[in-house]
Residue, then its C-alpha position, 0 to 999 in steps of 0.5 A: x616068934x616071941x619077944x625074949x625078956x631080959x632077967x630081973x637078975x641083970x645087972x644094973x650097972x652094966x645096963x646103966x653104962x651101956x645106956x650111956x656108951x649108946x648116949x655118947x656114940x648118938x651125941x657125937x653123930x648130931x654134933x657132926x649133924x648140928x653143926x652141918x645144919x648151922x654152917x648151912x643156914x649161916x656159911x654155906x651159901x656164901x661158901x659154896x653157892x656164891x653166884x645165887x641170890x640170897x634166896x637161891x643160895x639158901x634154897x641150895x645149903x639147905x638143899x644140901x642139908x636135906x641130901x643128909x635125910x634123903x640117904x638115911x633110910x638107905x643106911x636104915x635098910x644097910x645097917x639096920x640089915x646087918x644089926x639084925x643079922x650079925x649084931x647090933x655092936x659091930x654095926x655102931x663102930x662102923x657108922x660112928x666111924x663112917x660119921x666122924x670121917x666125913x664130917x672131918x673131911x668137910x672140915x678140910x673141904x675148898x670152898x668154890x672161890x678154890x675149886x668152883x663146883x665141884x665144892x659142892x659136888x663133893x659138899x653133897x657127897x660127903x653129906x650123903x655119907x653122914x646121913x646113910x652112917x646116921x640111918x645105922x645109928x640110931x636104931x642101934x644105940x637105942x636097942x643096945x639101952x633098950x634089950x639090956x633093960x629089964x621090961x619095967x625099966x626100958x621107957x627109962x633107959x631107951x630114953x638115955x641115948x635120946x639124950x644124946x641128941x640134945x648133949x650133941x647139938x649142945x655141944x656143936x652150937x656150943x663150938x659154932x657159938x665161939x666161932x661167931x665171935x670171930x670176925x666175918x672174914x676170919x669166920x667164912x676163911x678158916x673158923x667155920x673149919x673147926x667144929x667140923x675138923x673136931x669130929x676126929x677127936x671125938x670119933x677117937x673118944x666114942x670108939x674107945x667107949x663103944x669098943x668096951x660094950x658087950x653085945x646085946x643080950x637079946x641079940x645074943x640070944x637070937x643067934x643061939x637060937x638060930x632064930x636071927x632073921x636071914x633077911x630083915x627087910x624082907x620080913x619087915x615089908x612082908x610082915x610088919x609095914x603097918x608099925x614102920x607107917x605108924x612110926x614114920x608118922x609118930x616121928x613126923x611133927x617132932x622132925x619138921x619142928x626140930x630142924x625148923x628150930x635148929x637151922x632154919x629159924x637161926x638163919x631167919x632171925x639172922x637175916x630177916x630180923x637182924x637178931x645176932x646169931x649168938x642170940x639164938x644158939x645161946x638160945x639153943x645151948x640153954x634148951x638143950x641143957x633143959x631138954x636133957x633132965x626133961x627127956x629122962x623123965x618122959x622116958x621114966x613117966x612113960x615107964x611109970x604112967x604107960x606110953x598111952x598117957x605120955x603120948x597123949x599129953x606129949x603131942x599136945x604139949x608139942x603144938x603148944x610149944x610150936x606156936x609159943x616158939x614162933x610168936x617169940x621169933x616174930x618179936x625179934x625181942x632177944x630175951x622173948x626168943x630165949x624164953x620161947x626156945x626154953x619154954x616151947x622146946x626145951x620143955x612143951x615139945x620135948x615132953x614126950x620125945x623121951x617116951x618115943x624109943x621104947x615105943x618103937x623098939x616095942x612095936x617089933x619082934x626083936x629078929x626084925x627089931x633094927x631093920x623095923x624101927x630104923x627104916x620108919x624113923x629115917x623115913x619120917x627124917x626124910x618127910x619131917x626133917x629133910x623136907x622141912x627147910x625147903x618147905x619152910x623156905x617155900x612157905x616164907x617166900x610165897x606167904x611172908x609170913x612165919x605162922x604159915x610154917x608154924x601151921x604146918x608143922x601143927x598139922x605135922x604133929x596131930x599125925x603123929x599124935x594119932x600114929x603113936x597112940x596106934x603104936x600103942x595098941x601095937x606094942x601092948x598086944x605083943x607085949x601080952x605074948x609070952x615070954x622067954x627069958x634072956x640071961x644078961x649075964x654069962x649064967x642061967x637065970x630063970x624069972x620070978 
């Protein structure tokens, strides 16, 4: 089958607000995803797994957090099914609401003094749901960017709802930053409820904006035809399995390391160095407002410059900052872990995070294009990101030392290095297919 291409004749901005209605619909999912992962690292284990030592405690929240990882791959193959089937817009209403209802309902959640237990049973429910709603997002907002984009132009565009990532976690660690002044016994009594019973307001926020989107053109396009795949899946592990490996591991490094730097290593200074959590989510809230211009550009440089370059250049840059990152923990010192969060993350790792979606909605055929690129993203979440806290958990435990989780999360990034640069070949031999134009508009329109 061949790749259909969006018009030169399409409208600029109509794309420009479709980008930026994906970019909303991703903050809010990783608002309600960043501010899990500190409640985690700083109230849950004492919330709801008293009775543990401190190490246990931890072990267990963050137990939890990976539950989230584990069930998005299984949202991947749901939504990412009923994307390419029946299109990518109905999909994302539905698993931004499946999102923000769960997140609410943690809000208003017993904690164990209350209900013993099953605060935690229902705690792991609750988290199943954000992850199998978040394995359907994804992939969706990106497309919706991606296939209204004309060919040139899509490494930029695809990088808008990647964005959404860091404008999400800046605002939940902008709401859980104000909930650490508090008290401590105000803080593990009711203050910790509010960036989760916030995330209703918001859902209402995101579904107006998401409701006024039209459906992709590409997309539309494969109905008309009657050409949309009958079974995504099955022509995913039939005829594209290679592309989701490669983009499971292409994704690998930069999962293992954000979560690190966003939940693990918030607690570790925390409870190990004594540094204040205001320090290191003031930390965060100033990497991500960096993290925003620099993903745009890694999204136009990759349009500019090619993917090859960026995704030889970005993993490097990556590894750089990982190590700065963790040196800059380990002094405790709070304008040096600043500095390492702004400089490693916010600039060194992120470099190339912008130039990623293109190159993965480029790897697929637009028929198996939801399903494909969703499944290999939630997959490597699931090794990457899910895994990551327990290993790190385990690594410090046995080691004692922080660089021993900071090697592994090196080794991490050189496999994606290598798998993205295969991706690249990939992209660029379907790329060379012919093309059918897509009309972006309601009127024909033929390419120049």
């Amino acid at each position: 089958m061949t790749e259909p291409m969006v018009s030169p004749a399409g409208d600029a901005t109509k794309v420009r607000k479709i980008a930026a209605a994906s970019m909303a619909g991703t903050a809010l999912e990783y608002y309600d995803f960043s501010i899990y992962g500190l409640a985690a690292a700083l109230v849950f284990p004492t919330l709801f797994f008293p009775q543990s030592n401190a190490f246990v405690g931890a072990l267990a929240s963050f137990g939890t957090l990976a539950v989230g990882y584990f069930s998005r791959p299984l949202g991947a193959v749901i939504f990412g099914h009923f994307g390419d089937k029946i299109g990518r817009k109905p999909v994302l209403v539905i698993t931004l609401v499946i999102m923000g209802v769960a997140s609410t309902a943690i809000g208003l959640l017993p904690t164990y003094s209350t209900i013993g237990t099953w605060a935690a049973v229902v705690l792991v429910s609750l988290r199943f749901l954000q992850g199998v709603a978040f394995g359907g997002e994804w992939g969706g907002a990106i497309l919706m960017a991606f296939e209204y984009a004309r060919p040139e132009r899509r490494g930029f565009f695809a990088s808008v709802p990647q964005v959404g990532p860091a404008v999400g976690t800046l605002l939940g660690n902008a709401v859980f930053l104000l909930v650490t002044f508090l008290p401590e016994d105000a803080l593990l009594s009711w203050g910790w409820r509010i960036p989760f019973l916030l995330s209703a307001l918001l859902v209402v926020l995101g579904l107006i904006v998401r409701l006024k989107i039209a459906e992709s053109p590409e997309f539309a396009a494969l109905k008309a035809e009657g050409t949309a795949a009958k079974v995504p899946l099955a022509d995913v592990m039939r005829s594209h399995l290679k592309p989701v490996l490669l983009v499971c591991g292409s994704f690998l490094g930069y999962g293992a390391f954000s979560i690190v730097a966003l939940t693990f290593l918030v607690g570790y200074a925390r409870n190990t160095q004594g540094v204040s959590s205001s320090i290191t989510l003031t930390a965060i809230l100033a990497t991500c407002m960096v993290q925003i211009p620099v993903i745009m550009l890694g999204g136009y440089a990759s349009d500019r410059f090619g993917r090859r370059r960026i995704m030889t250049v970005g993993p490097l840059a990556a590894i750089v900052g990982t190590v700065l990152l963790f040196w800059t923990i380990s002094t405790a010192h709070p304008a040096w872990i600043i500095l390492g969060y702004v400089i490693g993350m916010g600039v060194l790792f992120t470099s190339a995070y912008g130039a990623q979606p293109a190159l993965f909605a480029d790897s697929f055929e637009p028929n198996v294009r939801y399903t494909g690129m969703s499944l290999g993203y939630q997959l490597s979440n699931v090794i990457g990101s899910g895994l990551m806290p327990l290993v790190a958990t385990l690594l410090l435990n046995a080691t004692g030392s922080l660089y021993a989780i900071a090697g592994a999360i090196v080794v991490a990034l050189a496999v994606s290095m290598a798998c993205s640069l295969t991706l690249v070949r990939i992209s660029t031999s379907l790329a060379s297919e012919p093309k059918t134009p897509v009309n972006t508009s309601s009127t024909p329109t033929t390419v120049t």
